[in-house]
N, C-alpha and C positions, 0 to 999 in steps of 0.2 A: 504493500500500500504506500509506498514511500519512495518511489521509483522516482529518479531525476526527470526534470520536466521543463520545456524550455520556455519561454514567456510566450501567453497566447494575445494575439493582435486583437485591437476591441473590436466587440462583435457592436451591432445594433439593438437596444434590447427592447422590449415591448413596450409600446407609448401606454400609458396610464391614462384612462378618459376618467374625465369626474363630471358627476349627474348635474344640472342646473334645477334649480327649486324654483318657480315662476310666483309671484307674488297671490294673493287669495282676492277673489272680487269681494267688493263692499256695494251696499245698498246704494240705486241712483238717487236715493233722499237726501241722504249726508250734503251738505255746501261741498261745492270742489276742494276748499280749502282744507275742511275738515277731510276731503275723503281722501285727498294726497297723504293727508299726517298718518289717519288710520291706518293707510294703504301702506307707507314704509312703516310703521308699528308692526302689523300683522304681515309683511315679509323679512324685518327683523326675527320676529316672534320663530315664523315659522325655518327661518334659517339658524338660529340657537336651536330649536327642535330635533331638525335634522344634522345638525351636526351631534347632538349629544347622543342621538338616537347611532350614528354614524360610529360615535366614541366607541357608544357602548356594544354594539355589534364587531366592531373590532378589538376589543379587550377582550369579548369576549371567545372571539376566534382563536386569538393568541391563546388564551387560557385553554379552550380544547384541545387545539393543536400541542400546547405544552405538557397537556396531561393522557395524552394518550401516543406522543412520539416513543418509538420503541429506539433503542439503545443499542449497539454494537463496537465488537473491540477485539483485538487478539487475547486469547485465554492469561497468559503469562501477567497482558499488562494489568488486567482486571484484578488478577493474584497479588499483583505488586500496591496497585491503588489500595488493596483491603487491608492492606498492611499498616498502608500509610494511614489510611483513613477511612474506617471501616463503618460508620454511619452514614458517610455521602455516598459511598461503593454501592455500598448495599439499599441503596436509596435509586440507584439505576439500574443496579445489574441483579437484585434479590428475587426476579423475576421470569419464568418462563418468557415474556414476552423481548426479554432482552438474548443477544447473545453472544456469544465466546467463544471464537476460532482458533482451531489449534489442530494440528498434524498427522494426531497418533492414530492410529487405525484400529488399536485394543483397549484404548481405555480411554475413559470422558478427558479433554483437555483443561477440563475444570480443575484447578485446583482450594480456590477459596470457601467452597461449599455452599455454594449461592446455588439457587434455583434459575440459574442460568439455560439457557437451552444452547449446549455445544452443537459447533458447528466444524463441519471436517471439512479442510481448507487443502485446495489445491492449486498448483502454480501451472500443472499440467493435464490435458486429456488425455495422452497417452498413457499416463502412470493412472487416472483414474481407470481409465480401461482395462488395462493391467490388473489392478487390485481387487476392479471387481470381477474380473475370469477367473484369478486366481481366489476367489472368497477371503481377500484379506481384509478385509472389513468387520472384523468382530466385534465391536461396539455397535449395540445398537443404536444407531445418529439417524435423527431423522431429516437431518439439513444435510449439504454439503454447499462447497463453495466454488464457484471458477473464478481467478485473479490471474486473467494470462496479460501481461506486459510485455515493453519494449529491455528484458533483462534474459539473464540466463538460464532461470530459471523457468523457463515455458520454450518448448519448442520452436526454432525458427519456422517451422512449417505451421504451428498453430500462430504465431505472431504474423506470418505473411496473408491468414486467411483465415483472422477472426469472428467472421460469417460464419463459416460452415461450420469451425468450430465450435462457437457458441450453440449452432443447430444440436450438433452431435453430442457434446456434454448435457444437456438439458434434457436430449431426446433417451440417455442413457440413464439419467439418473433418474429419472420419471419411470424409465420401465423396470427401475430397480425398486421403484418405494420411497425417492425419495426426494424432498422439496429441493429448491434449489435459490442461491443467489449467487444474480451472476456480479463481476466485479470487476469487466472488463476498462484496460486503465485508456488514457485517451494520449497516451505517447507511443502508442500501437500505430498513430500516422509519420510517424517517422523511421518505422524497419525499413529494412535494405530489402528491396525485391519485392515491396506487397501488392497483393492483387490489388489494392484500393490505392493508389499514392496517392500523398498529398497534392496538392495544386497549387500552384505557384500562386504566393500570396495567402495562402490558406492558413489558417493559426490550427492547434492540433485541437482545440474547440468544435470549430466549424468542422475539420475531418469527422469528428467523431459525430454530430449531428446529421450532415450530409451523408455516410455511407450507411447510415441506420441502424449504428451500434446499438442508440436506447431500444428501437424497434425490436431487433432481431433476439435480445437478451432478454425483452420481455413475454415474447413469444417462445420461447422457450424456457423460461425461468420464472420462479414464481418470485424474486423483489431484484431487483434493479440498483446495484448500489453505485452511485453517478460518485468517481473521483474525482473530485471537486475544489479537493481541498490547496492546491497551489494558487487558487483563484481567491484565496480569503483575503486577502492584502488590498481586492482589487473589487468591491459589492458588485457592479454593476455586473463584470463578466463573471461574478460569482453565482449572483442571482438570475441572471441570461441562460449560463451551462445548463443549471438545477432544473429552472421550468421549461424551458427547451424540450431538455432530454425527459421530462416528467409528463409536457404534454405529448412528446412522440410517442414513449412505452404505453401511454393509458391506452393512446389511440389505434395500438398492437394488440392490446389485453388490459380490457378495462379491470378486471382483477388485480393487477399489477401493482406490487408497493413499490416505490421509489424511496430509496435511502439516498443520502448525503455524506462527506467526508471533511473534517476538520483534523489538522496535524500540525504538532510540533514543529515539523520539520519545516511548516510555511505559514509564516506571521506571528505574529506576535499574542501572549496570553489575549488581550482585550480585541485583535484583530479576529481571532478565532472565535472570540465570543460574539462579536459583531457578527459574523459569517453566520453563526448558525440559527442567529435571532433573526435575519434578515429574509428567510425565508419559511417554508414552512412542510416540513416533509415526512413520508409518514414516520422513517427513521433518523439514526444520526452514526457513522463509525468513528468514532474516535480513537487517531493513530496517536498514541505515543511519542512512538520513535526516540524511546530512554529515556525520556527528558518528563521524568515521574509529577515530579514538583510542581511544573506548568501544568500537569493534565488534572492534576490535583484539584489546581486553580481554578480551572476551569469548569470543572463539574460542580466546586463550590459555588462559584459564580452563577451556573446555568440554576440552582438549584435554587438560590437566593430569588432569582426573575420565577421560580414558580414551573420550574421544568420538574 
């Protein structure tokens, strides 16, 4: 989840229309003079009205959205955060609906004893494939994960033609029983040799929009975790990537959860905080990336806003 990532060019992002409130008619009895007063009184009246009514439907968006975001992490770092601070941990992750990715094929990746729902996390199809002809899979996981990137880690042949592979992991792990998130990275448009290249001028944003990565990972996965997280420094192309790629998966598979990503490794404590309040998604993964103390912060923080 922390794979280098090169700066993406701004995209354009959704124009925001706001509703106009038109004033209320008064009686033709009133003197003119009076009916002008009355008339900006009761379009005053009715513009406090609707702004507060406006407030209040957005506060209270935000509070749904905060109180039903589901929560994700690599297993270890969850272990580490409980350590440090085991009331705010346990306050994200003490829940099935949250979950904790981690490698082992024999035993829960869970270590802190949270009501976590582990998730078996892979960097490759070919080693899933592998594991499951071979029945190595003895834990019984009801998730797995696909996270193929532009790194070593994942196949050059699945990084050159992360369409079909995404078909093929999703289609596999479905006829095995089992849910899926995908977690394809968006520096998959810079491999050497992909079927999809980037386009001149193109930022790895727009690649990943344009070839119908969100698309294709929601149609075959059941939540869509958009790597999002080098774009927190930057809201607009932060919030652009998210709903973007949020409204293309729905429009794949209206089912479809769409997760979000904030890390260490890009921006700063209050920039990451910014990032994840800015939008509104059904999940959140939060990468680490060692740096315990900031993540700490951060959950504290999220926690304090009523997440």
């Amino acid at each position: 989840m922390n794979d280098n990532r090169e700066p993406a060019s701004a995209n354009t992002p959704a124009t925001n229309q706001t509703a106009r409130a038109g004033p209320g008619r008064l009686s033709s009895k009133i003197p003119s003079r009076l009916h002008r007063y009355w008339g900006w009184l009761a379009a005053g009246a009715a513009l406090v009205t609707a702004g507060a009514a406006g407030l209040v439907l957005a506060v209270a968006s935000q509070a749904s959205a905060a109180s039903t975001m589901q929560w994700a992490a690599m297993s270890g770092n969850i272990h580490q955060l409980s350590q440090q601070d085991p009331a705010t941990t346990a306050h994200f992750y003490n829940t099935p609906s949250a979950f904790g990715a981690g490698a082992s094929t024999t035993q829960s990746p869970m270590q802190s004893g949270y009501a976590t729902t582990p998730v078996l996390d892979y960097t490759s199809y070919a080693k899933f494939a592998s594991d499951v002809a071979n029945r190595a899979i003895t834990y019984p996981y009801k998730w797995v994960m696909y996270d193929p990137e532009n790194w070593t880690s994942t196949p050059v042949s699945e990084q050159q033609d992360p369409v079909t592979y995404l078909r093929k992991f999703g289609q596999l792990a479905h006829a095995n029983g089992f849910k899926v998130i995908m977690a394809p990275a968006r520096d998959l448009s810079s491999v050497q040799g992909s079927l999809y290249p980037q386009q001149k001028g193109e930022s790895s944003d727009q690649w990943y929009v344009r070839v119908g990565i969100p698309s294709t990972a929601a149609k075959y996965g059941d939540i869509l975790l958009v790597q999002d997280e080098y774009n927190a420094p930057n809201l607009t192309e932060y919030d652009w990537l998210y709903n973007t790629a949020a409204v293309q998966a729905r429009g794949a598979s209206s089912g479809v959860k769409v997760f979000s990503e904030v890390s260490t490794d890009f921006g700063t404590l209050n920039q990451m905080v910014a990032a994840a309040k800015s939008i509104s998604p059904d999940g959140m993964f939060v990468a680490a990336a060692g740096d315990i103390p900031t993540t700490e912060q951060f959950f504290q923080q999220m926690k304090a806003a009523g997440y």
